[in-house]
N, C-alpha and C positions, 0 to 999 in steps of 0.2 A: 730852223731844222732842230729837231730833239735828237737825242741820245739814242733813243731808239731806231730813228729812222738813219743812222750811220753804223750801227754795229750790226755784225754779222752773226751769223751763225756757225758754232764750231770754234773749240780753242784753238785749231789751225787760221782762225780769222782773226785772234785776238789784239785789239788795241791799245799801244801804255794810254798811259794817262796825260803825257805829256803830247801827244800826237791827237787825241782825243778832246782836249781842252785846246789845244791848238786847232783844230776844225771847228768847233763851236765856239771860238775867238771867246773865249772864257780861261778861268783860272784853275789852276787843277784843285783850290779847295771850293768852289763854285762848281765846277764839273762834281764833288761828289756829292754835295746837296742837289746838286738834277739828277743824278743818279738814285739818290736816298727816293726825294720825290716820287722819281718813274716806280721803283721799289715798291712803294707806300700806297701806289697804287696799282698795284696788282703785275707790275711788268716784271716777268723773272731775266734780273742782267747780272750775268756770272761774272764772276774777277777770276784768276789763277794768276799768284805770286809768281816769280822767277825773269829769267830775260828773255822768255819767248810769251810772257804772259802779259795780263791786261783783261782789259773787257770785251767780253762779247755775249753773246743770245746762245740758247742751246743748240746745242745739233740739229737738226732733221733726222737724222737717223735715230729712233725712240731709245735703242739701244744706247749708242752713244750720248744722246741729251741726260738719258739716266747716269750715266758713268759719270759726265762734267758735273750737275746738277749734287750728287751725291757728295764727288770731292770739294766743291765748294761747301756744302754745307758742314761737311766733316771740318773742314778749317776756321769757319766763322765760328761754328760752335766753340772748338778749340779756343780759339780766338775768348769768346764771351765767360767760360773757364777758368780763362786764366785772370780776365779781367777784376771778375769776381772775386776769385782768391786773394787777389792785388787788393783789395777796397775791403775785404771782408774783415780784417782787423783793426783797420781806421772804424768801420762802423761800430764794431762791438767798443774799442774806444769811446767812440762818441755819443755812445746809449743809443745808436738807431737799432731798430730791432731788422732784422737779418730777413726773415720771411723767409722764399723758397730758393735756397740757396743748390739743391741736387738738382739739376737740370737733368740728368740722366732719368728719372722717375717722371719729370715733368712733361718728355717729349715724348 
């Protein structure tokens, strides 16, 4: 069974990761390379942080799939941001040259 074929649709179906890895008798750092995987290849599988969140598929409702789809990617981006800013003095340190550092321009 994949990842895919256990998650539902709608953050009201949302799965942790612990319940998730525990159904595909895997690890929860094993669960998120299957999930990277699925990703990588073209399957969109949402997360939302907090204690009713986890993973799940978009909506059905085209409405709604936009709204989840949207706020996931508002926080990844976040997410990637901040990472960036994290590493971005280590590199000028290190002589790596920096490249396209404003993702805002980029996307």
């Amino acid at each position: 069974m994949t990842v895919v074929e256990i998650l539902q649709h709608g953050h009201e179906n949302a799965i942790s990761a612990d319940i998730l890895a525990a159904q595909l008798c895997t690890s929860k750092r094993e669960l998120r390379a299957k999930i990277l995987t699925a990703r990588c290849a073209g399957e969109i599988i949402l997360y939302a942080p907090g204690g009713h969140g986890g993973y799940f598929l978009p909506s059905d409702d085209p409405i709604k799939a936009q709204q989840e789809m949207t706020a996931f990617y508002n926080v990844q981006a976040s997410r990637c941001k901040h990472g960036l800013a994290a590493i971005t003095p280590v590199a000028r340190r290190l002589g790596i040259p920096l490249g396209q550092t404003d993702l805002e321009s980029y996307l």
